[in-house]
Backbone as JSON, one array per atom type, in Angstrom:
{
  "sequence": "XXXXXXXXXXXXXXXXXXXXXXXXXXXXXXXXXXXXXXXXXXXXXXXXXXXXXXXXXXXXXXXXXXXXXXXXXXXXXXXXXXXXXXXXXXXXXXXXXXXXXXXXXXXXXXXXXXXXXXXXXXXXXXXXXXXXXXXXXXXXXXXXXXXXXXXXXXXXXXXXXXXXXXXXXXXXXXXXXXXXXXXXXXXXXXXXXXXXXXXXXXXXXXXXXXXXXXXXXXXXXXXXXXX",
  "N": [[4.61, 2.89, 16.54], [3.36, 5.29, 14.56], [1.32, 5.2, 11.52], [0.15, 6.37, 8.31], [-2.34, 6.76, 6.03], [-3.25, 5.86, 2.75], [-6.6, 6.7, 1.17], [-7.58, 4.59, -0.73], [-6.5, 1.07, -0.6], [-4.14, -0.89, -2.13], [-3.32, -4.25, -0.19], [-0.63, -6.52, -0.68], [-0.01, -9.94, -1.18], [-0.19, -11.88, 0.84], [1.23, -10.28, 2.92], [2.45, -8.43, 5.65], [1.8, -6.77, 8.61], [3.31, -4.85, 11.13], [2.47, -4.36, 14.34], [0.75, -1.41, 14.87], [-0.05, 2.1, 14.3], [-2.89, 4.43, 14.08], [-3.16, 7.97, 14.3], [-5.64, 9.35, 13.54], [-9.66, 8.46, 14.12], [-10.77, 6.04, 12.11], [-12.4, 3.82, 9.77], [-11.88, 1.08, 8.14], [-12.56, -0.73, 5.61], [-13.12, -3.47, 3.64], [-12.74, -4.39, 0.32], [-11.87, -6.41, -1.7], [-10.77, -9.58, -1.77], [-8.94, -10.12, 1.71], [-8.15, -10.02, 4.98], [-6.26, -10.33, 8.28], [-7.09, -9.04, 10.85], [-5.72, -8.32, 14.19], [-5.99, -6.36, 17.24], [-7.03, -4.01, 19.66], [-9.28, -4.4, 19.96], [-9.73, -7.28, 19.62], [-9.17, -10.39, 17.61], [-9.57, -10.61, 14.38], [-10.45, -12.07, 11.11], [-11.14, -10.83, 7.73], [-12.78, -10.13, 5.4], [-14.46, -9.28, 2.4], [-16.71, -6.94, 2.22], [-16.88, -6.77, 5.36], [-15.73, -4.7, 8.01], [-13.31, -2.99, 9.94], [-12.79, -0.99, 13.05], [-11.24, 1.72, 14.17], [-10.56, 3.25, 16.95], [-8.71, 6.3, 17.33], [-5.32, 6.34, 18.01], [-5.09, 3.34, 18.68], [-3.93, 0.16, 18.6], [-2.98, -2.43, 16.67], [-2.07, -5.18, 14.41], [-1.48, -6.79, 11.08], [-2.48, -9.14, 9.05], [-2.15, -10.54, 5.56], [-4.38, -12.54, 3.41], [-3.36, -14.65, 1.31], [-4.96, -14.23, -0.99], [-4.64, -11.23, -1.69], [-5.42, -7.86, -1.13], [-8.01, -5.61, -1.08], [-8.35, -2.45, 0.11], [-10.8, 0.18, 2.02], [-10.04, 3.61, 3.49], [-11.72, 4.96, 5.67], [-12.01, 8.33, 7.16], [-13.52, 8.21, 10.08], [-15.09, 9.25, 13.06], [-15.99, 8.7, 16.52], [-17.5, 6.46, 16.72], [-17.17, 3.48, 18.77], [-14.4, 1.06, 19.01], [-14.16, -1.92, 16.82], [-15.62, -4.38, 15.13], [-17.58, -4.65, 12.06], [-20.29, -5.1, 9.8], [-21.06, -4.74, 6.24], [-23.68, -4.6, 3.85], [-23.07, -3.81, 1.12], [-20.42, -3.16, -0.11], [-19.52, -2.15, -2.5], [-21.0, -0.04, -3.34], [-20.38, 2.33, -1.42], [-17.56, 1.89, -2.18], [-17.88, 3.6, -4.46], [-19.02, 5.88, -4.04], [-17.2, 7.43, -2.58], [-15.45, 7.96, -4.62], [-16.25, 9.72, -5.13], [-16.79, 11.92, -2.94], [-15.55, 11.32, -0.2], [-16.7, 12.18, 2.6], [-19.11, 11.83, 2.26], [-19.64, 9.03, 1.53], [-18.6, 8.07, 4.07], [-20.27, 8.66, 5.42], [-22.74, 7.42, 4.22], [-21.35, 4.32, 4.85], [-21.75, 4.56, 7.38], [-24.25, 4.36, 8.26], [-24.77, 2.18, 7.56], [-23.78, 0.19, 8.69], [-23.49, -3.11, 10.41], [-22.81, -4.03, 13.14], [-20.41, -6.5, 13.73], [-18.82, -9.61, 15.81], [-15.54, -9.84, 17.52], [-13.23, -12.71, 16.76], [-13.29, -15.49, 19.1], [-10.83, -18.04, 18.98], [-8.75, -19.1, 20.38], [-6.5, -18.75, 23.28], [-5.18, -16.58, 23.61], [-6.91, -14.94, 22.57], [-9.17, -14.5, 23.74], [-7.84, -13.3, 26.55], [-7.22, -11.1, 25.45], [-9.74, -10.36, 24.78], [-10.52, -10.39, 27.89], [-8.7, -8.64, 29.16], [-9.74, -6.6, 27.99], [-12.25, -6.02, 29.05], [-11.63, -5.86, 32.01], [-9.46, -3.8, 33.24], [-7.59, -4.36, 35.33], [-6.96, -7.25, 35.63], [-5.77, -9.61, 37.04], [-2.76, -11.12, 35.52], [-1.13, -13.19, 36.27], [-2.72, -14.75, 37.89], [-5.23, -15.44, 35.65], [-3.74, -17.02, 33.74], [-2.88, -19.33, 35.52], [-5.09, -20.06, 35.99], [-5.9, -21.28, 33.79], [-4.23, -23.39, 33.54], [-1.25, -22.58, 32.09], [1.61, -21.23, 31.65], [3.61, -18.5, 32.66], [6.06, -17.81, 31.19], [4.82, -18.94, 28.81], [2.39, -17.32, 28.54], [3.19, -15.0, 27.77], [4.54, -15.14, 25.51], [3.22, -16.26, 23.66], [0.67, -14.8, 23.47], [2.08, -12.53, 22.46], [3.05, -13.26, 19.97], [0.38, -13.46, 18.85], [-0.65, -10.69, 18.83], [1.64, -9.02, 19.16], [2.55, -7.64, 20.88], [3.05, -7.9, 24.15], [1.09, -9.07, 26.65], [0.88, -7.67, 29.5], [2.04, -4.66, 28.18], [-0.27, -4.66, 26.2], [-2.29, -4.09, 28.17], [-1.41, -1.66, 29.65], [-1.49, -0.04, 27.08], [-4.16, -0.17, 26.53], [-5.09, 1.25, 29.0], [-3.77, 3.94, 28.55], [-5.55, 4.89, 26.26], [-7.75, 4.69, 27.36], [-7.96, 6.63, 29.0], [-7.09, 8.6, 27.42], [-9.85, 9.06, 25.94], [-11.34, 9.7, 28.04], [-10.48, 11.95, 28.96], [-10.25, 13.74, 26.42], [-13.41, 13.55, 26.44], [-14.13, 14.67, 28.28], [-14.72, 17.17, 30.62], [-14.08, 17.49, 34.61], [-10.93, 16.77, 37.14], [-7.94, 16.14, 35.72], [-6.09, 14.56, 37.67], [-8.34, 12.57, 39.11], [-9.34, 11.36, 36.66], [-6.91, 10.07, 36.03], [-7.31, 7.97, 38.11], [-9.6, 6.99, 37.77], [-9.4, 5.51, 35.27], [-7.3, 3.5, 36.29], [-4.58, 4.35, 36.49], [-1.73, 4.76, 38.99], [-1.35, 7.8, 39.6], [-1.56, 11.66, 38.64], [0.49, 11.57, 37.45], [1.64, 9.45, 35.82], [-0.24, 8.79, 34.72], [0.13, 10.45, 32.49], [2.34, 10.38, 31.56], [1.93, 7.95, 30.2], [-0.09, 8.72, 28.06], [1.32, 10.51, 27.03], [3.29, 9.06, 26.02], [1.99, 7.43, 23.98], [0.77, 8.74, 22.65], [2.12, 11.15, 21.78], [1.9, 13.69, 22.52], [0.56, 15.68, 25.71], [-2.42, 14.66, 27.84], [-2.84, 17.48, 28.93], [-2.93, 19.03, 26.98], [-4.3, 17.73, 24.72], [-6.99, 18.03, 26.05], [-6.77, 20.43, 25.4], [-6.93, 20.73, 23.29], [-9.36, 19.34, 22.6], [-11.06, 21.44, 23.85], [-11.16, 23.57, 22.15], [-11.97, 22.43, 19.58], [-14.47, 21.8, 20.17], [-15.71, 24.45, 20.74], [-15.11, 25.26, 18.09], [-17.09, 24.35, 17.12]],
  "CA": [[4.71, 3.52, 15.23], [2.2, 5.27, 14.29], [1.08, 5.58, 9.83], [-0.8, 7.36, 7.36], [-3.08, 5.72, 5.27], [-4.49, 6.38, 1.39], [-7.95, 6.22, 1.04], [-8.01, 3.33, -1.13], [-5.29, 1.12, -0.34], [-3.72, -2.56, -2.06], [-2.44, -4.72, -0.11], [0.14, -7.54, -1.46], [-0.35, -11.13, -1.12], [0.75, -12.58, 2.82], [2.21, -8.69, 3.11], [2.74, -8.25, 7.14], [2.04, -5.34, 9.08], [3.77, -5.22, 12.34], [1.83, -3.76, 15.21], [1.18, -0.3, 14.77], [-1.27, 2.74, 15.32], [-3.0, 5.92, 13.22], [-3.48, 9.22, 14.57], [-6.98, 9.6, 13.31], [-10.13, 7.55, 14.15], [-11.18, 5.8, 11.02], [-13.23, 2.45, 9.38], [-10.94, -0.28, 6.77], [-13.84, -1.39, 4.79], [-12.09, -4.48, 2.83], [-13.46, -4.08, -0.82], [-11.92, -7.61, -2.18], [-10.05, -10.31, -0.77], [-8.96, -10.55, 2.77], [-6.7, -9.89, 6.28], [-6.36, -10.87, 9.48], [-6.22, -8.18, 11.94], [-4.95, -8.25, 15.7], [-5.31, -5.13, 17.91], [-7.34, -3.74, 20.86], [-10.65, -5.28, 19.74], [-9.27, -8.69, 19.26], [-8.8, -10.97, 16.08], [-11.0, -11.32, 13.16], [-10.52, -12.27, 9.7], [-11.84, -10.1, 7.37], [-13.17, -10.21, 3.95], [-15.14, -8.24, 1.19], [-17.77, -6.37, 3.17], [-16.31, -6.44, 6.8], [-15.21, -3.57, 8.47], [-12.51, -2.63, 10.93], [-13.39, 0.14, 13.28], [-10.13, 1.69, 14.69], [-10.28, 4.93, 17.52], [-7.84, 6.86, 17.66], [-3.9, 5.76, 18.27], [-5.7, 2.12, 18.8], [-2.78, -0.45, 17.8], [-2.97, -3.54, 15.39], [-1.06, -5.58, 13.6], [-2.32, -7.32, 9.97], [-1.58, -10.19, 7.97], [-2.95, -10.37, 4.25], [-4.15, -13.12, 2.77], [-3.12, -15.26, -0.13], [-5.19, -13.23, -2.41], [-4.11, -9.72, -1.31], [-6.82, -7.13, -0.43], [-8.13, -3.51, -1.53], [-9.18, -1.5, 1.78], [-11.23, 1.6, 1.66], [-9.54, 3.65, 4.56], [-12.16, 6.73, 5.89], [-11.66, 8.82, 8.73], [-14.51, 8.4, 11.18], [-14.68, 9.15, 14.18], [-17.64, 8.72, 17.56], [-17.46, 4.89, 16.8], [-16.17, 2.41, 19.39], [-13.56, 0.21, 18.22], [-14.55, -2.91, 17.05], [-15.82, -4.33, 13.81], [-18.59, -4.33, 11.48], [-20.16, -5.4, 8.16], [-22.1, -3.92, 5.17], [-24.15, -4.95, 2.77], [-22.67, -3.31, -0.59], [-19.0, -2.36, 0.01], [-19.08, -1.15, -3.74], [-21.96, 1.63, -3.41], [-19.61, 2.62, -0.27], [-16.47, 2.53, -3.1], [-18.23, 4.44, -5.9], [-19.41, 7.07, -3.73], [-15.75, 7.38, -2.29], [-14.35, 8.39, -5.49], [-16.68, 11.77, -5.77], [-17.33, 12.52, -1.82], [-15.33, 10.52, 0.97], [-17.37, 12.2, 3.79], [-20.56, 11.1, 1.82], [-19.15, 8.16, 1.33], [-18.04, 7.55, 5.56], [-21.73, 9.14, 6.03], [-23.31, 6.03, 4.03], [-21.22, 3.24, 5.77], [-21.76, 4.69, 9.21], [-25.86, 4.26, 8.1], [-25.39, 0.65, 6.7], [-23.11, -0.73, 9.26], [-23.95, -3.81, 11.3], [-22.05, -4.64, 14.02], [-20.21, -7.88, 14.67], [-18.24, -9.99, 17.31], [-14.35, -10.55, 17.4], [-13.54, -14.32, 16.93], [-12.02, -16.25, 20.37], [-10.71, -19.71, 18.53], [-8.1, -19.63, 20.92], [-6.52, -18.06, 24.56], [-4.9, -15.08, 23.35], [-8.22, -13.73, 21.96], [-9.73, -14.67, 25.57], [-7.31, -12.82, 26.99], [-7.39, -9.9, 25.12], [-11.44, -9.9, 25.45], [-10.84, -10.25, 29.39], [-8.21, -7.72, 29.92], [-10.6, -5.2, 27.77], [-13.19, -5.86, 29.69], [-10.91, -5.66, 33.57], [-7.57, -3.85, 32.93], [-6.94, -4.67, 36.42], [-7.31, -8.29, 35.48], [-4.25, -10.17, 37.45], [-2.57, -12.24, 34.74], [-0.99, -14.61, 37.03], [-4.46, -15.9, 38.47], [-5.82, -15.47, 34.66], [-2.38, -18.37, 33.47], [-3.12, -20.15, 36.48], [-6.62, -20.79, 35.77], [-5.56, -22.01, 32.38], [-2.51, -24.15, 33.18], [-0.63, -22.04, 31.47], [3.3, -21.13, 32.56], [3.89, -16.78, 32.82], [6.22, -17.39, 30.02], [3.91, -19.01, 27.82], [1.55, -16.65, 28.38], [3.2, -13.58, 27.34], [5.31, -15.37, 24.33], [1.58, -16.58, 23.36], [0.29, -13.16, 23.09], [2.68, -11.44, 21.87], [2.9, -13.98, 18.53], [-0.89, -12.93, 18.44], [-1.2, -8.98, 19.23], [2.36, -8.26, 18.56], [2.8, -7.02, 22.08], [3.45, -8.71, 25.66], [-0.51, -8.73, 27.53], [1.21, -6.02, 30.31], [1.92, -3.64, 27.25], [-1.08, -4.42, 25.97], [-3.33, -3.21, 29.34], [-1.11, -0.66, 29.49], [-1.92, 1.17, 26.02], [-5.46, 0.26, 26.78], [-5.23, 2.47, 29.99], [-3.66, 4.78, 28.16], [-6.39, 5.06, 25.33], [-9.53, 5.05, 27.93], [-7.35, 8.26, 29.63], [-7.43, 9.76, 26.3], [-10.82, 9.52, 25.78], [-11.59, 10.52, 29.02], [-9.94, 13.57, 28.34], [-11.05, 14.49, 25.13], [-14.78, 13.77, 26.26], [-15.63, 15.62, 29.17], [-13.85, 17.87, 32.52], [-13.03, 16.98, 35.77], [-9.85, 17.19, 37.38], [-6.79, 15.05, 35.25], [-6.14, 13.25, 38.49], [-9.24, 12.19, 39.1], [-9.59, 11.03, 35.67], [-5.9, 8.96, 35.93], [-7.23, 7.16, 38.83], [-10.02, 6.62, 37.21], [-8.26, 5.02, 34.38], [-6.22, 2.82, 36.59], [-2.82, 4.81, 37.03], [-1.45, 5.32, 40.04], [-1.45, 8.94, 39.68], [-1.64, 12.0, 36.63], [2.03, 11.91, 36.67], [1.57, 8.35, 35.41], [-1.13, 8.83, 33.39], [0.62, 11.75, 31.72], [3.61, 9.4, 30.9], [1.49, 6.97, 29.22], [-0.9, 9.33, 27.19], [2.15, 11.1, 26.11], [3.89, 7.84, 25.11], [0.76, 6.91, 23.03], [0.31, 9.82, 21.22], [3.09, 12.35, 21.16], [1.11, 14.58, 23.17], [0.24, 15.11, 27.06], [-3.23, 15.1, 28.4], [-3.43, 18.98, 28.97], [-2.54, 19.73, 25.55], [-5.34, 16.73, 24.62], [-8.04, 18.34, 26.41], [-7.26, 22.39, 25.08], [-7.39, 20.28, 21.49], [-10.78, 19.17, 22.37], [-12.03, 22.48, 24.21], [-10.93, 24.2, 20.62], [-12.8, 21.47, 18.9], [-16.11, 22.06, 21.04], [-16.18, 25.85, 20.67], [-15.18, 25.67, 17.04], [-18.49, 23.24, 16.6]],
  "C": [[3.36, 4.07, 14.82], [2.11, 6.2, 12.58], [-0.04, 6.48, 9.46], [-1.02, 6.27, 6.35], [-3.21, 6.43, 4.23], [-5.64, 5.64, 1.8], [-8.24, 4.72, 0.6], [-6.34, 2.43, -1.0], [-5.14, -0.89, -1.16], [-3.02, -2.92, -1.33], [-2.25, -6.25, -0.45], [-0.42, -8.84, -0.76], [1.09, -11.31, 0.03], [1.54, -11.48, 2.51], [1.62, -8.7, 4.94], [3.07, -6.66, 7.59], [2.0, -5.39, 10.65], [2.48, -4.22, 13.3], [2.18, -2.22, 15.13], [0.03, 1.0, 15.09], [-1.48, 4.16, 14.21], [-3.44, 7.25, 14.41], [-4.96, 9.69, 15.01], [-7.48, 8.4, 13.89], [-10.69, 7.27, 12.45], [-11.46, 4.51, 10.87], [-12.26, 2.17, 7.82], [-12.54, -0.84, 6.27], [-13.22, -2.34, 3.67], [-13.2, -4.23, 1.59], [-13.26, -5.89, -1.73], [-10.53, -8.45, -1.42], [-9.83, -10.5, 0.16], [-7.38, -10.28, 3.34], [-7.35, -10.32, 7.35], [-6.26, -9.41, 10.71], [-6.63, -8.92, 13.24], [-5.26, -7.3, 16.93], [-6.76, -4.71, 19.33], [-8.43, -4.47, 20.59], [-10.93, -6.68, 19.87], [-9.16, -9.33, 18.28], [-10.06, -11.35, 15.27], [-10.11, -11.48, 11.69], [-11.57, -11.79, 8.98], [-11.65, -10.51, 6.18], [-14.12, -9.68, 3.31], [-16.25, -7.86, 1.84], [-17.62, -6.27, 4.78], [-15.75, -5.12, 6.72], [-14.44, -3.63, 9.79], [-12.56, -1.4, 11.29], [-12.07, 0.48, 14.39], [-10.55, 3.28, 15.14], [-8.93, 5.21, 17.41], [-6.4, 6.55, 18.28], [-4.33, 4.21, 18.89], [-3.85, 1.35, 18.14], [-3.11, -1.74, 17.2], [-2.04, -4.03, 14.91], [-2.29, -6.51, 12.64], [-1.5, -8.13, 9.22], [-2.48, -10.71, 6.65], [-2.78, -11.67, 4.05], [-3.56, -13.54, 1.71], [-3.35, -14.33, -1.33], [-4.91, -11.71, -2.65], [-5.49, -9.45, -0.89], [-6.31, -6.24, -1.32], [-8.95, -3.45, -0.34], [-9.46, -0.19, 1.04], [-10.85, 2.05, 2.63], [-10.62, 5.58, 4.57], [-12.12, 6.92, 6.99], [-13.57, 8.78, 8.65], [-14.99, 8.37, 12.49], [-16.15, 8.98, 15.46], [-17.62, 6.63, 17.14], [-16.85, 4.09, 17.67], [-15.16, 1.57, 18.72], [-14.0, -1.2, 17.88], [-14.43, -3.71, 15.1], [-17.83, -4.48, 13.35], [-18.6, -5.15, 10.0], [-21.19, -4.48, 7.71], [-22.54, -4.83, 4.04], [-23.41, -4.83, 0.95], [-21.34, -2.68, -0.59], [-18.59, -1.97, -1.45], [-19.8, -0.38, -3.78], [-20.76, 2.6, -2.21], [-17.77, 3.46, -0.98], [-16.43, 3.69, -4.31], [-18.33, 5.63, -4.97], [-18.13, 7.8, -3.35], [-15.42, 8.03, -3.08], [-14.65, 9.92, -6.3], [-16.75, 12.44, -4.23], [-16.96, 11.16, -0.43], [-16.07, 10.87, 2.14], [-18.86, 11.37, 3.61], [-20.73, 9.71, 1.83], [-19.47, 7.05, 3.23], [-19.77, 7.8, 6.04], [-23.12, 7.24, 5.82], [-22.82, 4.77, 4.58], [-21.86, 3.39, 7.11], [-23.66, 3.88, 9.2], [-25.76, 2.86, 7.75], [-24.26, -0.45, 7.43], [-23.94, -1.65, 10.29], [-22.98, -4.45, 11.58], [-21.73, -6.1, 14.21], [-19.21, -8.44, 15.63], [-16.57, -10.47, 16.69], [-14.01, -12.03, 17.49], [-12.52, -14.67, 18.11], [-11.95, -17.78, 20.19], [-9.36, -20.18, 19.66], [-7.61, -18.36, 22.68], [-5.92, -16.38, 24.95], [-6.25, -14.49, 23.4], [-9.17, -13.59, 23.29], [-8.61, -13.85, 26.27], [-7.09, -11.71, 26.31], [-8.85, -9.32, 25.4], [-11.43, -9.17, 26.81], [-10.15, -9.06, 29.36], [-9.29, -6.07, 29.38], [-11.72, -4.9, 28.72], [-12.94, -5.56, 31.09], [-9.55, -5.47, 33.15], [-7.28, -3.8, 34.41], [-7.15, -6.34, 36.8], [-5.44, -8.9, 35.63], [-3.96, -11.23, 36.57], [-1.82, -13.07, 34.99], [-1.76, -15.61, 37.52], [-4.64, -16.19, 37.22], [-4.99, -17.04, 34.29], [-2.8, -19.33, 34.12], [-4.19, -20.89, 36.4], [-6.49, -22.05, 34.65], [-4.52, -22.97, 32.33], [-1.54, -23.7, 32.38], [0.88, -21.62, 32.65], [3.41, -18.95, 32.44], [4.58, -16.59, 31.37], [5.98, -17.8, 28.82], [3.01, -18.12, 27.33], [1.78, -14.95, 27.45], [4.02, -14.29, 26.13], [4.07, -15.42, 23.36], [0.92, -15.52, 22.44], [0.93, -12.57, 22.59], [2.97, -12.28, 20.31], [1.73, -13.65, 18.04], [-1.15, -11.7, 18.42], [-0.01, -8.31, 18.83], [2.84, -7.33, 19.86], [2.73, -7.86, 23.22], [1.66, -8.06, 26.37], [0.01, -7.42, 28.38], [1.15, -4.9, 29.18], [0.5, -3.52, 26.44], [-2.73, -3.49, 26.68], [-2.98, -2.23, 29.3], [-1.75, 0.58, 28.5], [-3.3, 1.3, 26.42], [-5.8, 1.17, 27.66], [-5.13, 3.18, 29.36], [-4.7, 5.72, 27.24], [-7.71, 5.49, 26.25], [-8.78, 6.32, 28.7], [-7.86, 8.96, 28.63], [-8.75, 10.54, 26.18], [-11.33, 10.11, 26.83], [-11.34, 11.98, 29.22], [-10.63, 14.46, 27.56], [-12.59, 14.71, 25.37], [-15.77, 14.51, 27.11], [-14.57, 16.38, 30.07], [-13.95, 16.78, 33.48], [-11.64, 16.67, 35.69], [-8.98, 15.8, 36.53], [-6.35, 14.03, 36.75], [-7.12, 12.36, 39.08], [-9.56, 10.97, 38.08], [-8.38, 9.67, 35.31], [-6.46, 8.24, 36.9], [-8.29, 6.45, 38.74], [-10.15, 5.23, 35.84], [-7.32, 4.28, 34.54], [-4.92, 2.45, 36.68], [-2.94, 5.08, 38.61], [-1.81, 6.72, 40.5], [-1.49, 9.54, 38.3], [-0.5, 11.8, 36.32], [2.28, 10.94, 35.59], [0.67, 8.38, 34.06], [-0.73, 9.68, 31.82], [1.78, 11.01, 31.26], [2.66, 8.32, 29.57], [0.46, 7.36, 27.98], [0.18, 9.93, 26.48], [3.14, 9.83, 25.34], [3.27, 7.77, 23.64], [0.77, 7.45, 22.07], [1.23, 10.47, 20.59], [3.09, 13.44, 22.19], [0.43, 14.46, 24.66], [-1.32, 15.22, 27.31], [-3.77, 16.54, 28.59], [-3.44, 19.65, 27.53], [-3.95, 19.05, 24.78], [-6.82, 18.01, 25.03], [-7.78, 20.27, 25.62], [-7.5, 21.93, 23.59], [-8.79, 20.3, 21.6], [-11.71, 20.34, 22.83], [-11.71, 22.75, 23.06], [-12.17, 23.52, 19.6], [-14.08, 21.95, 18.97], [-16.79, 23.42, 20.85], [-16.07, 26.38, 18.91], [-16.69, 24.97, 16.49], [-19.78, 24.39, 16.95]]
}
């Protein structure tokens, strides 16, 4: 599924947001209260000055605290996915409400990076497969005493997706960018990317997005020559 965000956004008290994905790249800057997110980065709990740093069709799922939340939602894009904090997430809101680029310009300057939390084996297993999506998750179980269908019931109560679907999109996503960020040949670039082939790769980028790879890359030559 993939949403549209407002800028400033409430959300409700323990309000659930299934696994899902934006279009744009853009930074959640929590303004008060608190969530949980889920999604390619791995799990953190967030609260009033954290930041969630989401590329492009990235997927997630979120679970609001008790007290609800207000998110600031700005497109920004050139950021890895991950998270972040800030010092003053209300100079960040004020400026917001005369100049959102000015606004995304001052977080980007006052962000400091921090680490996804691994309290348990999901979040280790989302770390690992980011780090080796050709990371065999029968050895991975095995290591752990874990059973195959623990492992994927496990994960998917935490991410909202089965670990295979989860490597998967991630292939899919480092294709993208691969795409969008430079030439050489699309098969090259899928095998790169750890498809079989482009035909493959071209299935799973067009899943993701909407959109295939060749269409991807004449977006970003357009992009490059309009810059």
């Amino acid at each position: 599924m993939v949403a549209e965000l407002p800028v400033r956004q409430s959300l409700a008290p323990r309000e659930r947001f299934g696994r899902h994905r934006h279009a744009r790249a853009y930074v959640a800057l929590v303004l008060c209260g608190g969530y949980e997110e889920a999604g390619e980065a791995g799990r953190r709990r967030l609260v009033a000055g954290d930041v969630a740093i989401h590329e492009m069709f990235d997927g997630h799922l979120n679970a609001v605290a008790a007290s609800g939340a207000v998110v600031l939602n700005l497109d920004m894009d050139g950021l890895a996915g991950g998270f972040g904090r800030i010092a003053d997430p209300d100079a960040v809101a004020r400026l917001a409400e005369r100049d959102a680029a000015a606004a995304a310009a001052f977080l980007r300057a006052s962000l400091v990076p921090t680490i996804a939390e691994a309290p348990d084996w999901p979040d280790l297993l989302a770390r690992d497969l980011a780090a080796d999506p050709d990371l065999a998750l029968s050895d991975w179980a095995r290591a752990r005493g874990l059973a195959a269908e623990t492992l994927s019931r496990g994960f998917g109560r935490a991410f909202g997706v089965s670990p295979k679907r989860f490597r998967y999109e991630g292939r899919a996503r480092a294709a993208l960018r691969a795409v969008i960020g430079g030439g050489g040949p699309l098969a090259d670039l899928a095998l790169d990317a750890g498809f079989s082939d482009q035909a493959h790769m071209s299935r799973a980028v067009s899943e993701l997005t909407g959109a295939a790879p060749g269409a991807w890359r004449r977006w970003s030559s357009g992009c490059k020559t309009a810059a």
